[in-house]
Each structure stands twice: as C-alpha cells, then as structure tokens.
N, C-alpha and C positions, 0 to 999 in steps of 0.2 A: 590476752594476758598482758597486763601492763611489767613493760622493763623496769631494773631496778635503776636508778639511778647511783645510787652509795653501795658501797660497799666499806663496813665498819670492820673491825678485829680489832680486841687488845691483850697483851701478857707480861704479864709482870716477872722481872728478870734479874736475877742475884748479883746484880752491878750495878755502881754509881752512876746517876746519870750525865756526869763528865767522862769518862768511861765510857759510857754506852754512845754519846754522843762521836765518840771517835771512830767508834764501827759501824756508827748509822756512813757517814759521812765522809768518811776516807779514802778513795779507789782501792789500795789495797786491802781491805778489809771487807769492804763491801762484796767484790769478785770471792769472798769465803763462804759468803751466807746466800750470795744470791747466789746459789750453784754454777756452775761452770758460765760465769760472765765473764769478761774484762771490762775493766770502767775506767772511763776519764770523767771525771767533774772538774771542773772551775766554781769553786762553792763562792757563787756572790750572787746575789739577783741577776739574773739574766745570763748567767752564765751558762754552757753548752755542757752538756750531760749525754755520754754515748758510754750504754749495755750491749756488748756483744757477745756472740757467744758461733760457734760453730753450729749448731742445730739448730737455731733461730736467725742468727743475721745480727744487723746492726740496729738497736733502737734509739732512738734520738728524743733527747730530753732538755729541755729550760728550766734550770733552775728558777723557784719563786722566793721562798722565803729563808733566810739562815739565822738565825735565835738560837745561837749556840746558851747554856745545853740543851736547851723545851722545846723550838718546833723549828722543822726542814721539810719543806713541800716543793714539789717540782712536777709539770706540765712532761708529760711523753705521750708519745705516736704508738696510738694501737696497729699498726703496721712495720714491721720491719724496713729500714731505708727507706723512709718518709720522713719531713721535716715534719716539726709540731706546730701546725698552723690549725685556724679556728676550725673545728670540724674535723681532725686527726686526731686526737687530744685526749684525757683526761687527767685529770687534778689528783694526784700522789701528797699527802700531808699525816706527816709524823708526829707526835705531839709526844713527848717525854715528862714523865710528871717522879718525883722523889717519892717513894712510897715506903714505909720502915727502912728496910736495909736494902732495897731496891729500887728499881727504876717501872713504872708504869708504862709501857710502850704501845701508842693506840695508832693505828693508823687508818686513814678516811680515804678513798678513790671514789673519785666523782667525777659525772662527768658525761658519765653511757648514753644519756640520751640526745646527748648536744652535739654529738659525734656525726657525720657526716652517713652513715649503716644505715642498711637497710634493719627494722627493728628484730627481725629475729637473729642478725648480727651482731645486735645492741644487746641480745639475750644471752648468747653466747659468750662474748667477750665479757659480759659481768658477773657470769657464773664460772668460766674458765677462771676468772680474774680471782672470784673469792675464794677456791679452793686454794691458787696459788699463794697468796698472800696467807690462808694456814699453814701451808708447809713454809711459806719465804719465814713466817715469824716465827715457825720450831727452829727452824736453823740458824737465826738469828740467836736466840735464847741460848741454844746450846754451845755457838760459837762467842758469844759475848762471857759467858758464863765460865769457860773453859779459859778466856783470856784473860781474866782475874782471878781464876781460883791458886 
C-alpha cells in the first residue's frame, strides 16, 4: 500500500479573513484551537515555532511563509524534542481565501514520505495526522467564530 503523501482539509468559517488570520497566527490564540498547546512563534521566514503541551512534549517548528491575511506555512518535527531538519519534517501550509461573509480555510501537510520512517511509520503518522487536523479545524471554526460573534 502506497503512503499518502498530502493530507488536504478545508472549512469555511463565519469570520473575516483579517480576523481569522489573527488566530491562525498568534501564540495566544493559537494554544485555544490547538487544544491544550502553549506556543511561541516568531512569525517571519525562518523564524522558530514551539507546540508544547504536557501529554505530548515539545514540537519544534520553522516558520516558511507569512502573507498576512491568505497563506502561513511552517516546517515541524514529526517527533517530539527533535529539531526540524531534512528527514524530521513535514510541510504545514494554510491558505485563507474571502468567501461571501466568510473565510475559506484550507490546509495542505506534506511531506510523509520524505520523512526519515520507516513506511508503515510514514502510514501512521499521515493518518494520525489527517484525523487531527479534522478535529484541529472544528476547533478552529468554532473558536474563530465565537471570537467575532
């Protein structure tokens, strides 16, 4: 069985996408939607990105792109307390589109097979991955939604 490489998800969400871009993007906001994280960003190209959380650990992240309000992508370590070097890694990218009175919110992770796992690791982690990123993006929804209503 061949690994997935991508993992796609989008939802469209009852806020601006100036707005929405503030909760993709803010540490304090972000630690609401990503369930029980703390987050540092440094939102610039290259800047250092750490999700932690008590039951998971520490994950370490590189900012890539920042195009406030349409796209924010950043590089993180499919392992806990590991840097994101070539082979750790996959590709996290947000795309923010205006849609009537809301915001289009798609995101793309890539990246599974270039990972350094063994493939049924590579299987794991991008099915682990796409569930999460269901629930990460209901909670985004509801926590962006509730912060402009």
């Amino acid at each position: 069985m061949a690994v997935a490489d991508r993992i796609e998800r989008e939802i469209v969400v009852a806020a601006p996408a100036d707005r929405l871009w503030e909760v993709l993007t803010r540490p304090e906001h972000i630690g609401r939607w990503f369930e029980g994280m703390t987050v540092q960003v440094d939102l610039r190209p290259g800047g250092a990105m750490v999700l932690s959380s008590q039951e998971f650990g520490k994950f370490h992240g590189v900012v890539e792109q920042v195009e406030p309000p349409h796209r924010f992508s950043y590089r993180w370590a499919r392992h806990p307390d590991t840097e994101v070097s070539e082979g750790t890694a996959t590709l996290v990218e947000f795309t923010l589109t205006p849609e009537g009175d809301g915001t289009r919110v798609r995101v793309v992770e890539s990246g599974f097979t270039s990972t350094d796992a063994l493939k049924v690791d590579q299987q794991r982690h991008a099915e682990a991955n796409a569930q999460g990123w269901r629930q990460v993006l209901d909670n985004l929804r509801r926590y962006a939604e509730q912060r402009t209503a």
